[in-house]
N, C-alpha and C positions, 0 to 999 in steps of 0.2 A: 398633386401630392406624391412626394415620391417615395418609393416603396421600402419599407424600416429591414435595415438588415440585422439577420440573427445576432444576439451579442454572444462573441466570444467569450468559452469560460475559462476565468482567471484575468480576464481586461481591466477589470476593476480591481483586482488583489492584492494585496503585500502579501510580497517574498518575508518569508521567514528563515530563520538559520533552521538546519536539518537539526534536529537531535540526534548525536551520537550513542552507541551502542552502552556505554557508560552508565549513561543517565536514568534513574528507575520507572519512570515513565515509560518506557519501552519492557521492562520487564513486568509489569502489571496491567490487567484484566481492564481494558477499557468501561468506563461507566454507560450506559442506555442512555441515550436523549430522550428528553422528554418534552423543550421545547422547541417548537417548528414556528422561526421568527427569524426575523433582521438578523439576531447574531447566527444562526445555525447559517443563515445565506453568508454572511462574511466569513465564516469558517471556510464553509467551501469552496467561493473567491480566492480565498488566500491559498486552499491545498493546492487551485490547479494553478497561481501563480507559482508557487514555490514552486510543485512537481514540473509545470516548465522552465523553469531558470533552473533547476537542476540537472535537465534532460532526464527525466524519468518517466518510465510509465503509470505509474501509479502511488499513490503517497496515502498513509491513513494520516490522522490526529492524531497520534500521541509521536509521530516521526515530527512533528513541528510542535511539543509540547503539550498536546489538548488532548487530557485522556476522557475523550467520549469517542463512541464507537459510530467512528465515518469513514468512508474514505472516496478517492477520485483516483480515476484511469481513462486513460487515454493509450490505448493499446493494441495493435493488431493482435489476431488469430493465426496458424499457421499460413490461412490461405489468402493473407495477408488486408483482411478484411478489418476497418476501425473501429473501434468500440470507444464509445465515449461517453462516459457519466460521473454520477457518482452514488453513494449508497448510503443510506443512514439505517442504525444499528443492523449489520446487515448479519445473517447468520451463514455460513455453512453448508447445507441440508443435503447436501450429495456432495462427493470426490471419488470417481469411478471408471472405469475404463482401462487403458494400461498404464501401468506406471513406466515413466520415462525419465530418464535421467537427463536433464539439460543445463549447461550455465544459468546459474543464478547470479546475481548481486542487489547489494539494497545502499541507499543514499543515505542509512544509517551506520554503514558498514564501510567509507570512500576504500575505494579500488581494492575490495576483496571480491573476489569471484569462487563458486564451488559448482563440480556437477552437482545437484540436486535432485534426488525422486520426488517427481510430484503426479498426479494422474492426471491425464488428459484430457478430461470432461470436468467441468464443475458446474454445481446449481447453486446460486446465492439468495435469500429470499432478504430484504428487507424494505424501506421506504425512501421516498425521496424528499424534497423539499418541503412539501405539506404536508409529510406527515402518511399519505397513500403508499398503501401498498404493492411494493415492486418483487420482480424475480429477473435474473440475468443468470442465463447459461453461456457458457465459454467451454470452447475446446482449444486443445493445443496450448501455446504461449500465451493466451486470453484468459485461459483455465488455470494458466501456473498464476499469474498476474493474481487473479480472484482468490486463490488460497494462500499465496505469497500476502498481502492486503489482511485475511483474514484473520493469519497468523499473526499478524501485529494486533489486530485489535485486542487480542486474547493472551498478550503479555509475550509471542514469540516471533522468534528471530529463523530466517532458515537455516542458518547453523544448525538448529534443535533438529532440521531435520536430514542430518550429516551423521554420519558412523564412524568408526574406526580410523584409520590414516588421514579419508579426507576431513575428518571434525579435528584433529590433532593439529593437522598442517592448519588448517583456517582461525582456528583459538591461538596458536601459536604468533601467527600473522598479527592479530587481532592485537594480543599484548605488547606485539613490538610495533604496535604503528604508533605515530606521534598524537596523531587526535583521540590515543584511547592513555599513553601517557599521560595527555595532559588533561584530561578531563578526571583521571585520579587525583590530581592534583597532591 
């Protein structure tokens, strides 16, 4: 008998269209899961196929239309170490350390980039698949990922966490790109 290899996640998945910045589903407060079944597993399939065919690190649910609070990453850390899961209703519970200013972008956002302050440690507490409870700490670009993620589940964009000149220049961008023209319609 030969030996069952791991199944990659997203092998099984549909790619989804990204939801753009537009859309109100990204400006509102993701709902709590509360079933852990078949659909919660094909939710997840589908994040890490999307979040790969888009090349990204990390993608929640309401970035492909599904406001319940999930999300999947696939991620290095500064010390270029992989991180790969995913999280259901994940909260929060620490952001601590020094705040660092680094490139951000999101796949709800195509080709906007900002420095962005985010802190360089983060604690996420939620569940995974069945429903058991999980904790993932991330430092460095693992940590911006996890709060980057969490801020979507909670209706924000990291614009919201941009100031002065650089939120001007990137809302500015924003209005004159074609995918947010036309999603005004």
């Amino acid at each position: 008998m030969a030996p069952t290899r791991p199944r990659i996640p997203g092998s099984t998945g549909a790619v989804h269209p990204v939801t753009v910045w537009a859309d109100p589903v990204l400006r509102t407060a993701c709902d709590t899961v509360t079933g852990f079944g078949d659909q919660l597993e094909r939710l997840v399939e589908d994040l890490f196929a999307t979040m790969y065919a888009q090349d990204g690190v990390g993608l929640a649910a309401n970035q492909i239309g599904v406001g319940l609070r999930v999300f999947v990453y696939d991620c290095p850390d500064d010390e270029d170490v992989r991180h790969l899961g995913h999280l259901v209703n994940p909260v929060l519970v620490e952001a601590d350390g020094v705040s660092v200013r680094g490139e951000e972008g999101c796949l709800s956002l195509p080709g906007l980039r900002a420095q962005t302050p985010r802190w360089d440690r983060a604690l996420v507490r939620g569940q995974d698949l069945t429903g058991a409870e999980v904790e993932v700490e991330g430092t460095g670009f693992f940590a911006r990922c996890l709060q980057h993620e969490s801020d979507h589940l909670d209706g924000g964009v990291f614009v919201d966490r941009l100031s002065g000149l650089r939120r001007m220049r990137v809302e500015r961008s924003i209005r004159g790109a074609d995918w947010y023209r036309g999603a005004q319609g």
